[in-house]
VOLONU-618921 format. One line per 3 residues: number of its first residue (from 1); their letters; for each residue x, y, z of C-alpha. Coordinates in Angstrom, 1 decimal. Layout:
NUM) A) X,Y,Z ~ ...
//
This chain:
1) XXX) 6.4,6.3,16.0 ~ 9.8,5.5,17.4 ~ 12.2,3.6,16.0
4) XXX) 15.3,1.7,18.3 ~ 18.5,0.5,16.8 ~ 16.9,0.4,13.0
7) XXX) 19.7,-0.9,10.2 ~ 18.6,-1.8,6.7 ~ 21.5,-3.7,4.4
10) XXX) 20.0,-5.4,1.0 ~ 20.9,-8.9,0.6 ~ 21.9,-11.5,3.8
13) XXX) 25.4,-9.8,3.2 ~ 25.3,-6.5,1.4 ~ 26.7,-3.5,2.8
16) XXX) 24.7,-2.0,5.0 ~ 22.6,1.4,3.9 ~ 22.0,2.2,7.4
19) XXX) 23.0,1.1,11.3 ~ 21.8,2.1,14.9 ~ 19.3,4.4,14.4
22) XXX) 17.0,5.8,16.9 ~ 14.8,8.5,16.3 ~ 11.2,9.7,17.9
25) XXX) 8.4,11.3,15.6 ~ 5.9,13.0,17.7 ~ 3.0,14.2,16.3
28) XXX) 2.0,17.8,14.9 ~ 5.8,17.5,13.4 ~ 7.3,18.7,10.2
31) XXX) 10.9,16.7,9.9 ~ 13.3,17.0,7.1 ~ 15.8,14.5,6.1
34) XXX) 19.1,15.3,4.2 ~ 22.2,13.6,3.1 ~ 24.2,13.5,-0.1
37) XXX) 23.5,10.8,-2.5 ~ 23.8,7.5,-1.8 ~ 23.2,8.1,2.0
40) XXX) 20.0,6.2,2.2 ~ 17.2,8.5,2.8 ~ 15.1,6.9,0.6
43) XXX) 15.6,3.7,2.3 ~ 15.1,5.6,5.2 ~ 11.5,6.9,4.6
46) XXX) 10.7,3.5,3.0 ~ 11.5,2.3,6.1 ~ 8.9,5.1,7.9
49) XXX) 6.5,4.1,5.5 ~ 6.2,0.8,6.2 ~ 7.1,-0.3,2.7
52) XXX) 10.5,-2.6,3.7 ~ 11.2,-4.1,7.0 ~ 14.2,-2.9,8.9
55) XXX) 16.8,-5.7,9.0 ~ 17.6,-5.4,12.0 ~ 15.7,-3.1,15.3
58) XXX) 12.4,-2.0,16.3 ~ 9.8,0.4,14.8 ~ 6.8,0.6,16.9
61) XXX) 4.0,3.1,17.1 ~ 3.0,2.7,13.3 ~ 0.3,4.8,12.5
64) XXX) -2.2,5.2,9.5 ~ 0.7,5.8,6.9 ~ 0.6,7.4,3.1
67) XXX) 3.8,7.3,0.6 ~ 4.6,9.4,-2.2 ~ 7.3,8.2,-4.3
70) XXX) 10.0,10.0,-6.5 ~ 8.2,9.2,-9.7 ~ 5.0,7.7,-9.6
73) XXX) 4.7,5.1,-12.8 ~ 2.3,5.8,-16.0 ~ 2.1,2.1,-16.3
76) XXX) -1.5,0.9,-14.3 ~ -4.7,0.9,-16.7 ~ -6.4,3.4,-15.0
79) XXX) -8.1,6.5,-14.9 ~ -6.8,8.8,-12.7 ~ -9.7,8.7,-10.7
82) XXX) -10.2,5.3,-11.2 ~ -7.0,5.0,-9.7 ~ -7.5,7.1,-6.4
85) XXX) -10.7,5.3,-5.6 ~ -9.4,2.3,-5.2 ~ -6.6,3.9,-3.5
88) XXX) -8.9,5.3,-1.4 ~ -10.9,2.1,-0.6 ~ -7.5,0.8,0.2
91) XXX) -6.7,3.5,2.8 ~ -9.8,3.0,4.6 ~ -12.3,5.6,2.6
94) XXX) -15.8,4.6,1.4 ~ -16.1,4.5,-2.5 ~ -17.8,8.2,-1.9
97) XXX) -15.8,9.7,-0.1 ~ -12.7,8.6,-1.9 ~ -14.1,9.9,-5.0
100) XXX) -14.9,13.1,-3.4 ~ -11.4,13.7,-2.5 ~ -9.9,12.6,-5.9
103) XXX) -11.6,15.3,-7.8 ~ -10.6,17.6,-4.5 ~ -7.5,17.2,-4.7
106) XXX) -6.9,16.7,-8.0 ~ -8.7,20.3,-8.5 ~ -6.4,21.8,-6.3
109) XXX) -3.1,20.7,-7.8 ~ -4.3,21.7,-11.5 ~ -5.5,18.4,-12.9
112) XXX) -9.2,18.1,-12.4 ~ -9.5,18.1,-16.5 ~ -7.4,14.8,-16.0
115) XXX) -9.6,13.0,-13.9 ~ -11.3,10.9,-16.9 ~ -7.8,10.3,-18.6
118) XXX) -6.0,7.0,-18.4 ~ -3.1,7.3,-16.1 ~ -0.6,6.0,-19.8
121) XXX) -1.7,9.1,-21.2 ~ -0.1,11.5,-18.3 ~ 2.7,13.5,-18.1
124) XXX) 5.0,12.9,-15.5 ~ 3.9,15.5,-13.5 ~ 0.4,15.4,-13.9
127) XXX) 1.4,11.1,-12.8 ~ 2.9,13.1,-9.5 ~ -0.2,14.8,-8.5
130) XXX) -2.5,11.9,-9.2 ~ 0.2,10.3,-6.6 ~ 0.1,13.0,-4.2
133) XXX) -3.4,12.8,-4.0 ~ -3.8,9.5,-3.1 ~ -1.7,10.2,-0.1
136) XXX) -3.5,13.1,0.9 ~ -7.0,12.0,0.6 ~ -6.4,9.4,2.9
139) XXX) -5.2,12.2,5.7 ~ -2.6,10.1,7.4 ~ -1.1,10.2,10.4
142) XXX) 2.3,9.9,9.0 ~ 2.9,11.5,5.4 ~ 6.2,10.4,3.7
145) XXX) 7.1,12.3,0.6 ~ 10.6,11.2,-1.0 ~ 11.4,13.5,-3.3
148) XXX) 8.0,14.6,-3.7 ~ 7.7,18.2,-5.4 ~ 9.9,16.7,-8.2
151) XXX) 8.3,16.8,-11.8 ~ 5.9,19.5,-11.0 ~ 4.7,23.0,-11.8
154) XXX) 5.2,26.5,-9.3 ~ 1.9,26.1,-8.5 ~ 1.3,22.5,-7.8
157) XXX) 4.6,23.0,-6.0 ~ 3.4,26.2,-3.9 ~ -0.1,24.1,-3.4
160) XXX) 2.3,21.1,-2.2 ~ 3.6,23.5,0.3 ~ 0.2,24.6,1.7
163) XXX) -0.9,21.0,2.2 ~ 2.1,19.9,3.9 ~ 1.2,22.6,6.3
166) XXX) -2.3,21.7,6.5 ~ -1.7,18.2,7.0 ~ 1.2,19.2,10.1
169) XXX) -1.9,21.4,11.7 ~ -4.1,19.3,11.9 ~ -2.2,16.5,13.9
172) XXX) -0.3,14.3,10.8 ~ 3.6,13.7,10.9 ~ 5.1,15.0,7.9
175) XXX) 8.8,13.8,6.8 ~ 10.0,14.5,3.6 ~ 13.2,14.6,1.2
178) XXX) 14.0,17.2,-1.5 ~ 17.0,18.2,-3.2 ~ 16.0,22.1,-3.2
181) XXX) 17.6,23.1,0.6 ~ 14.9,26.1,0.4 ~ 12.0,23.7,0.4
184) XXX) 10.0,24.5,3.3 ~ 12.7,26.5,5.1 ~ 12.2,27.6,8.6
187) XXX) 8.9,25.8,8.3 ~ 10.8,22.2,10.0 ~ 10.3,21.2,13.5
190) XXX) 13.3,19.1,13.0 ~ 15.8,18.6,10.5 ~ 18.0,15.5,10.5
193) XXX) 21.3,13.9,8.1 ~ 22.3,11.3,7.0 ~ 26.3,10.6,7.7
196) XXX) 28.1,7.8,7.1 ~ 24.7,5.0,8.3 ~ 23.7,6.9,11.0
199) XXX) 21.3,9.8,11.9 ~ 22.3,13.2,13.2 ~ 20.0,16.3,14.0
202) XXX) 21.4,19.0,11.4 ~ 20.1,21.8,13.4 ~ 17.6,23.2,16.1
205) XXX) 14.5,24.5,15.1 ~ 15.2,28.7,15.5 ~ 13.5,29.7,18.4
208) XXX) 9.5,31.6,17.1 ~ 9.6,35.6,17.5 ~ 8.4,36.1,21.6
211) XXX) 7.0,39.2,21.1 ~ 3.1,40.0,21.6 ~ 1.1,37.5,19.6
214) XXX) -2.4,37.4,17.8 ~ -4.9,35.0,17.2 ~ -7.4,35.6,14.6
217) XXX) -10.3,33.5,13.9 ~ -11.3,33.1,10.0 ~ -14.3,30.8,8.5
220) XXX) -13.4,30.0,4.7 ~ -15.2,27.1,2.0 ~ -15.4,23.5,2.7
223) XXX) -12.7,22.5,2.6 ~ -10.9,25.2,3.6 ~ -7.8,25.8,1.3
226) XXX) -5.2,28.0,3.1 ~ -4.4,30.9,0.6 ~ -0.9,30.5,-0.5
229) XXX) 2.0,32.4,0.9 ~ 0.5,33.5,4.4 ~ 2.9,36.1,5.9
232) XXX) 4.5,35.4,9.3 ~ 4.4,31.5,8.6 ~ 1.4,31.3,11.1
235) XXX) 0.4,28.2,13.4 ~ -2.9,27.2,11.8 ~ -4.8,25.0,14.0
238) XXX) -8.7,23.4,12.5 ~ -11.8,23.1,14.5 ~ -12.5,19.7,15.8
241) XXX) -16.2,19.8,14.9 ~ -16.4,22.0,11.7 ~ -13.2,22.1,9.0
244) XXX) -14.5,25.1,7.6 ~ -13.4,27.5,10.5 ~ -9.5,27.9,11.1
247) XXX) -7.9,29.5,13.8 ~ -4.4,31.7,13.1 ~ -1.7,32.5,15.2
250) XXX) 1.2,34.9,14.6 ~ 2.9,37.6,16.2 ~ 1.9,40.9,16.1
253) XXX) 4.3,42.1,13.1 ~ 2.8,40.3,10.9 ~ -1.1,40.3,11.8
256) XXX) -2.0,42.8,9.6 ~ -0.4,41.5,6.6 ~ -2.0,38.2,7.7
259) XXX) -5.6,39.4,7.7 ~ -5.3,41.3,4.5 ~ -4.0,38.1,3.0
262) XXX) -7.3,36.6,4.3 ~ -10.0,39.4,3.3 ~ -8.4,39.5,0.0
265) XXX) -8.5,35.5,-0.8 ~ -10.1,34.3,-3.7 ~ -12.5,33.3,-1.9
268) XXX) -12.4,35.7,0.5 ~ -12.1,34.1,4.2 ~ -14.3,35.8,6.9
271) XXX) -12.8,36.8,9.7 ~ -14.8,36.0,13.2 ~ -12.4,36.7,16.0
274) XXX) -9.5,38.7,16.5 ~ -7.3,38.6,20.4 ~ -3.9,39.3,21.5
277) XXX) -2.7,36.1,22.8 ~ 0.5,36.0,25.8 ~ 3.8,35.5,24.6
280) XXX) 5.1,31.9,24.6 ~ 7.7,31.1,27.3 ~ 11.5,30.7,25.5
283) XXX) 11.8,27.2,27.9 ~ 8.9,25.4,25.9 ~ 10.5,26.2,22.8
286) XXX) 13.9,24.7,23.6 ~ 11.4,21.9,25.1 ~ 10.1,21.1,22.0
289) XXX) 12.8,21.1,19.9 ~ 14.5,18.5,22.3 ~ 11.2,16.5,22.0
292) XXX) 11.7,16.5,17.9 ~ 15.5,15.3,18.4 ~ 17.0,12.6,17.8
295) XXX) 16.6,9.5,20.9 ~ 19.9,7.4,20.9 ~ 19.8,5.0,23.3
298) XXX) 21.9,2.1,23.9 ~ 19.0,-0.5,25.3 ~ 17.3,-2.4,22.4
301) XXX) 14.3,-2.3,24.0 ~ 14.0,0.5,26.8 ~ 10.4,2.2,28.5
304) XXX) 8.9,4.6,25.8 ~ 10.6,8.3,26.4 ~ 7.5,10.5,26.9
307) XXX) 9.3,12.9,24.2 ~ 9.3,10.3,21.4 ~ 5.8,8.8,22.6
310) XXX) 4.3,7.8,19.2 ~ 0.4,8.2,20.7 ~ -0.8,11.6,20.2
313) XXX) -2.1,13.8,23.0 ~ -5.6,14.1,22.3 ~ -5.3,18.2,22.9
316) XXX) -2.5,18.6,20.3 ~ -4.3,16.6,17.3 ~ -6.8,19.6,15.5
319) XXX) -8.9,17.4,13.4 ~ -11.4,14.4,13.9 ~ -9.2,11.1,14.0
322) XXX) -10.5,8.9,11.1 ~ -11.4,5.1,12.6 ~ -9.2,2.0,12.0
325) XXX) -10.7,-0.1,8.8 ~ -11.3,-3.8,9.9 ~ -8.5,-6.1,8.0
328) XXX) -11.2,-7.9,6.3 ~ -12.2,-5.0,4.3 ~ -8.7,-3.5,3.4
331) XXX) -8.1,-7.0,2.4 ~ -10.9,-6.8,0.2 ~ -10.6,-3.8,-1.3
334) XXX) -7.0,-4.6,-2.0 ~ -8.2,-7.6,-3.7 ~ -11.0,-5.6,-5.9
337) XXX) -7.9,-3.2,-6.5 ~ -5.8,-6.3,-8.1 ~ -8.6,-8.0,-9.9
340) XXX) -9.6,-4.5,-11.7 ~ -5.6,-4.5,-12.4 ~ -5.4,-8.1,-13.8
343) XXX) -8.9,-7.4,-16.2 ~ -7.9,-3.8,-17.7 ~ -4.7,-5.2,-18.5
346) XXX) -6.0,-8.4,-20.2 ~ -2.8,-10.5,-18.9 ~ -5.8,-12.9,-18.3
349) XXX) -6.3,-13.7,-21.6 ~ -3.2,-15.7,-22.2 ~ -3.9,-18.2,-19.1
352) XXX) -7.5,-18.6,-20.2 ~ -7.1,-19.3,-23.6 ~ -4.3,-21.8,-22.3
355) XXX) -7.4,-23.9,-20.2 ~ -9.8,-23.7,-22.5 ~ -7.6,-25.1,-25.4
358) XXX) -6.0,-27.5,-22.7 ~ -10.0,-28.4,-22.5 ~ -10.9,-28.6,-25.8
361) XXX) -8.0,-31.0,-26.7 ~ -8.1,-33.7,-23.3 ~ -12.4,-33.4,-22.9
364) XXX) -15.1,-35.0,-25.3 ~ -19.0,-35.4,-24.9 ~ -19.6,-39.1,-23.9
367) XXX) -15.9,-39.5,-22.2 ~ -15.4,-41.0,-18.6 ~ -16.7,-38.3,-15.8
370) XXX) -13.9,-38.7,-13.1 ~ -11.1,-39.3,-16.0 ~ -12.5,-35.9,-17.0
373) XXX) -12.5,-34.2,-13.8 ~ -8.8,-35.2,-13.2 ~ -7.7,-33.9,-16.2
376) XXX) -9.5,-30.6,-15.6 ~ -8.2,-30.2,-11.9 ~ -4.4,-31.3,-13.3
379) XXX) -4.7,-28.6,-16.1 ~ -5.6,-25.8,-14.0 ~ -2.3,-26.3,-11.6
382) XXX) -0.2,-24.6,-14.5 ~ -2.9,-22.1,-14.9 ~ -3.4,-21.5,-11.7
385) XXX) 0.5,-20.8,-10.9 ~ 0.7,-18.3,-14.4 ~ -2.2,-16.5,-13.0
388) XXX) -0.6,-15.8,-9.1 ~ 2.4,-14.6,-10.8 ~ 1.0,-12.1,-13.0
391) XXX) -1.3,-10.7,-9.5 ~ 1.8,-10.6,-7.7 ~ 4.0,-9.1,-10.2
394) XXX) 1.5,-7.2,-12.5 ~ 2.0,-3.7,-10.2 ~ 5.5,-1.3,-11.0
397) XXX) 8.0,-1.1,-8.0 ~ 6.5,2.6,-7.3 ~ 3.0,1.8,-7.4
400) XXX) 3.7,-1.3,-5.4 ~ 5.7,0.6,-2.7 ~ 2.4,3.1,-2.3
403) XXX) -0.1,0.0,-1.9 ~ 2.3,-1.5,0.3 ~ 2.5,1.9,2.6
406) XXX) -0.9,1.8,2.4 ~ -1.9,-1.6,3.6 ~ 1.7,-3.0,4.2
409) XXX) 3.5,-5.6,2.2 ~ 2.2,-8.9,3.8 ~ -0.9,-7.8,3.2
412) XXX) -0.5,-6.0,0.4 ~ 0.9,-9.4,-1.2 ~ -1.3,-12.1,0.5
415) XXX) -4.0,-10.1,-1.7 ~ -2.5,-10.6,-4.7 ~ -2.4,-14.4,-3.9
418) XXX) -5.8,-14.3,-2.9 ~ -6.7,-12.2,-6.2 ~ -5.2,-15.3,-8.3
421) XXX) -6.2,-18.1,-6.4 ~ -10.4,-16.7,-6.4 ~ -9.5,-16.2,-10.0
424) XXX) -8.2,-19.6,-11.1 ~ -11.1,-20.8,-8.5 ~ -13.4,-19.3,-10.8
427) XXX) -11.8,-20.6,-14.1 ~ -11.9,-24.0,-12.2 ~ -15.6,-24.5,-11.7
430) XXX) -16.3,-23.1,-15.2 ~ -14.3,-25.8,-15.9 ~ -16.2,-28.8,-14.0
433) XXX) -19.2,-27.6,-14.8 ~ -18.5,-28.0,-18.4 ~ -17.6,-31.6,-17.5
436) XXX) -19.9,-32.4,-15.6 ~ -22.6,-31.2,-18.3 ~ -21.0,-32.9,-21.6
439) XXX) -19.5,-36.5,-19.5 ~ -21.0,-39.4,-19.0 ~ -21.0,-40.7,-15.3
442) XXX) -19.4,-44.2,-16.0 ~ -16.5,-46.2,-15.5 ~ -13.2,-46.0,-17.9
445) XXX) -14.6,-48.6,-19.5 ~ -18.3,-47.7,-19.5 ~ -18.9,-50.5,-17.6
448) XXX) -20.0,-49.1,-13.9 ~ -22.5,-46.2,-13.1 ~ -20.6,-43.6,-11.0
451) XXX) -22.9,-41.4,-9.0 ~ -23.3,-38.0,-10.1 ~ -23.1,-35.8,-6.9
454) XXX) -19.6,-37.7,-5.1 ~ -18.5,-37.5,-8.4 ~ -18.8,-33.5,-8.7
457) XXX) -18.0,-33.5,-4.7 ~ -14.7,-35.6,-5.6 ~ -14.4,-33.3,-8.7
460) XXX) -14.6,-29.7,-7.7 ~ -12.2,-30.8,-4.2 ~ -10.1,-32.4,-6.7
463) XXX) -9.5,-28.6,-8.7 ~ -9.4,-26.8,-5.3 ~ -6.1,-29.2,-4.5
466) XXX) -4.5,-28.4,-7.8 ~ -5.7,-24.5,-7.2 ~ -4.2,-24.3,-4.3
469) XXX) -0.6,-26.6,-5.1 ~ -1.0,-24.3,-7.8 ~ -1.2,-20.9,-6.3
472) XXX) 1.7,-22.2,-4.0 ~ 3.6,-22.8,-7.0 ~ 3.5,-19.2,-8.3
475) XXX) 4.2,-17.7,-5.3 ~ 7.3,-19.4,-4.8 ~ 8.7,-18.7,-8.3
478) XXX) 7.5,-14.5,-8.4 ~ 8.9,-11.7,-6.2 ~ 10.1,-11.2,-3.2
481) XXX) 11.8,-14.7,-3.8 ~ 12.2,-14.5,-7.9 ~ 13.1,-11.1,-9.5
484) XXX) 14.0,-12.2,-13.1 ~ 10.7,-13.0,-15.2 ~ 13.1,-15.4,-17.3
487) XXX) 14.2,-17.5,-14.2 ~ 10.8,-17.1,-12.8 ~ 8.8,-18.5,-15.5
490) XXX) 11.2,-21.7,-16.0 ~ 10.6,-22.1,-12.3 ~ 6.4,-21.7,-13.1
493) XXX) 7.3,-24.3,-15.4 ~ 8.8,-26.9,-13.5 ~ 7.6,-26.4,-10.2
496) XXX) 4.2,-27.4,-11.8 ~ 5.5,-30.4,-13.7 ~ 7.0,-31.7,-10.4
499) XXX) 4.2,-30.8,-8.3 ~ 1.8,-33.1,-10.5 ~ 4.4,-36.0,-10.7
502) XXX) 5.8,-36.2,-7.6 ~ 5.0,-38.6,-5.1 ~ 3.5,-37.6,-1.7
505) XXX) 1.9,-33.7,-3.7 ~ -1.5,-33.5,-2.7 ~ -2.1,-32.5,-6.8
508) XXX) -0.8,-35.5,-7.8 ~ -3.0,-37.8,-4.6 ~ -6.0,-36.1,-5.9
511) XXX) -5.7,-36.3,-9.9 ~ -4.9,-39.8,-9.1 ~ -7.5,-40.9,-6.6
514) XXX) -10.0,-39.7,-9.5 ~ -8.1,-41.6,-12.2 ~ -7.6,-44.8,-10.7
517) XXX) -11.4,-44.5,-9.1 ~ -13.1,-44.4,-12.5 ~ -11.5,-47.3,-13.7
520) XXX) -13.3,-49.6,-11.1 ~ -16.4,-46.6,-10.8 ~ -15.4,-46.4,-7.9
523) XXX) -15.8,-42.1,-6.3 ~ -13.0,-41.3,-3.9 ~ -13.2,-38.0,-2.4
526) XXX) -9.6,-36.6,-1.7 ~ -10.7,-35.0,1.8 ~ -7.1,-35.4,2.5
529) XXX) -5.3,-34.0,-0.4 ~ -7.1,-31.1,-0.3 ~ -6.8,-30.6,3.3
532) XXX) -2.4,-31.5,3.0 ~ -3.0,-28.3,0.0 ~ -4.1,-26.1,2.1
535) XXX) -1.8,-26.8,4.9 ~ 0.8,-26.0,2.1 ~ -0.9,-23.1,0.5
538) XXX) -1.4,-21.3,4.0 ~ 2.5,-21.7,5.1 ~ 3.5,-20.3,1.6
541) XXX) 1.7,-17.7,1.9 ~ 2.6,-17.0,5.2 ~ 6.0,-17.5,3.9
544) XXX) 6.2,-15.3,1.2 ~ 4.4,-12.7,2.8 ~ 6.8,-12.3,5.3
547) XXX) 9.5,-12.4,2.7 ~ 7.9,-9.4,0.9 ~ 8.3,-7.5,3.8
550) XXX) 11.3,-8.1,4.0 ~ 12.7,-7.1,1.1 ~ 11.2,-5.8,-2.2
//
């Protein structure tokens, strides 16, 4: 991934947090980031992770990304592994595999015995490793932890540090923040600070010992935890075709501590191949540190340096690539994620109770059909708006930032908008089929037959207008345009009102057409109100998304 020129300011004219950077993250690379507070490395990884959009510059080269916050939030009514499977699904995983790796990894960092418990009921800590595994049962190409080791125990910590270096072996990107300077020392390919906006490399990477080296060859468990503390700080590289076999390099002082470290495991690894490899050449260690540095470079837009290529060379990545998930289905499962959010947190209830009350008050057995209908499809604009706003807003900053990462913001928040619209959708045909079942199919006045079937045609096009005026509605009065729930729900308010009295609102065209019709019996199908409502849905979607991100 390379990024050209990159600044970040909040606000059209806020100070700016960061100015003119360029840096190059190759892969197989451990990076560091430091700066005192305030300097903006946590606007800088959210950058790398895809959560905000840089104001102004490039990033190109984005690969499969994973983000783990400071502090992940207690707040989402979840298990824990509830939680990481949809995660999971999100990052690509079948619902298997993704639960295979939440009880992995959730084993490994302590909490296994906290898979069943709902994520309110979890210490901060235990919160922190449900959020680290997310990230790390996706295996990302780029893993951005901000602060990450915060909050937990030595040996989640020390477990932490052996899958940071599992992660750099077998191909990933790792860049991370933390206020301990020890973290990972001597471990960093590249370490990099944050002065006054702009990025400087801190220091080199010391040359590696170029004395006599040895490669030993060890076959562990599936998956194949390194043991924790290996001496020497060996290079660990994974075989392509079976996980379970690992192949350590480190120079000859520290073989035999290595291999004892190995035989005495719990479990014990087997050792299947032991050979003295040449020493490195000193010149390909200066090389790649000066690959890991930072690129400056005054063109906005200049030929991709080979050093800060973002594509991986196929013989440096360890481990199988995983395959790109089709949009379509990340969509979806970040839609099944904000529907399970919206029904275990029962903020459904209020809107619902709203439309069937609304219901129960304006529709009787025997009354006009398309009077009926209208006043069904108007109803369900204010409900429909309510119902966007919760999807879009009903996540915490944190966890939002880690779907976001995951999927990236547009999509991440065209989802949501989907997730209310199917929703009120839903509501909407309960709705006219109600109607339809307890109306009679007659004029105001009970004077003219009206035909059943254009009537529920006219009907159910007539509650997909309002739907979707509706759904615009709430996603121009929520985040990333509205912050304050009290400003945003007087907007709900009135955007609705005016988008069913206004003249020229498809909402309005259609409840009318169906009004006026059933005073003569007359069925007018609002082909093109519904068509003008999706034309505006679409572009505030589009919109919004974009807007999201933008800025959070």
């Amino acid at each position: 991934m390379i990024l050209r020129g990159v600044g970040r300011r909040y606000g059209l004219r806020g100070p700016w947090v960061l100015r003119g950077l360029d840096l190059g993250l190759p892969v197989h690379t451990l990076v560091r980031v430091e700066g005192g507070n305030g300097a903006g490395k946590s606007t800088l990884l959210r950058l790398l992770a895809g959560v905000d959009a840089p104001t102004e510059g490039r990033v190109t080269g984005r690969p499969r990304t994973a983000y783990v916050p400071e502090r992940f939030p207690a707040a989402l009514p979840f298990t824990a592994a509830g939680y990481l499977v949809h995660l999971g699904r999100v990052h690509g995983l079948p619902a298997t595999e993704a639960a295979t790796g939440a009880e992995e990894w959730l084993s490994r960092f302590g909490a296994a015995e906290h898979a069943r418990t709902p994520l309110a009921e979890l210490s901060k800590g235990t919160c922190q490793k449900v959020a680290l595994a997310q990230a790390l049962l996706a295996e990302p190409d780029l893993l951005v932890l901000d602060e990450a080791w915060t909050g937990l125990d030595s040996a989640a910590r020390g477990e932490l540090d052996r899958a940071v270096a599992e992660q750099v072996a077998r191909g990933a990107t790792v860049v991370y923040v933390d206020h301990d300077p020890r973290r990972l020392a001597g471990s960093a390919d590249a370490v990099y600070r944050l002065e006054g906006r702009a990025l400087v490399a801190a220091r080199a990477t010391p040359p590696r010992d170029p004395g006599p080296r040895v490669r030993i060859e060890a076959r562990g468990r599936v998956p194949a935890a390194l043991p924790p503390g290996l001496p020497g700080a060996p290079e660990v590289e994974y075989h392509a075709g079976n996980p379970a076999e690992v192949r350590f390099t480190t120079t000859a002082a520290h073989s035999d501590r290595l291999l004892h470290a190995l035989v005495t495991a719990r479990p014990p690894w087997h050792i299947t191949g032991l050979a003295q490899v040449p020493a490195p050449v000193p010149a390909s260690v200066t090389a790649a540190s000066d690959r890991a540095a930072v690129q400056p470079t005054a063109d906005p837009d200049p030929a991709p340096d080979p050093g800060t290529a973002a594509v991986p060379a196929p013989d440096r990545v360890s481990g199988p690539a995983r395959a790109t998930r089709p949009p379509v289905r990340v969509t979806f499962a970040l839609m099944r994620y904000q529907a399970a959010l919206l029904a275990r947190s029962q903020r459904w209830l209020a809107p619902l109770l709203l439309y069937v009350a609304a219901l129960g008050i304006g529709v009787r057995a025997g009354q006009p059909l398309l009077d009926s209908l209208g006043y069904s499809a108007a109803v369900l604009l204010p409900v429909t708006a309510w119902i966007v706003r919760l999807c879009v807003a009903q996540e915490p900053p944190a966890a939002r930032a880690v779907t976001a990462s995951a999927a990236g913001p547009s999509r991440a928040h065209r989802a949501a908008l989907l997730t209310g619209l199917g929703c009120a959708l839903v509501l909407g045909a309960a709705g006219a089929g109600t109607v339809l079942l307890i109306s009679d199919p007659v004029s105001t006045h009970h004077t003219v037959a009206v035909p059943l079937l254009p009537a529920a045609l006219a009907g159910l096009l007539a509650i997909l207008c309002c739907a979707l005026v509706g759904a615009a509605v709430g996603a121009l009065c929520a985040r990333p345009l509205l912050h304050r729930d009290g400003w945003s729900l007087v907007a709900t308010v009135l955007g609705a009102l005016l988008a069913l009295v206004t003249d020229g609102s498809p909402a309005k065209a259609a409840v009318t057409g169906l009004v006026s019709g059933s005073l003569t019996g007359t069925v007018r199908v609002p082909l093109l109100p519904a068509a003008a409502a999706v034309v505006v849905a679409v572009a505030v979607a589009a919109v919004t998304s974009r807007i999201a991100a933008l800025r959070e």
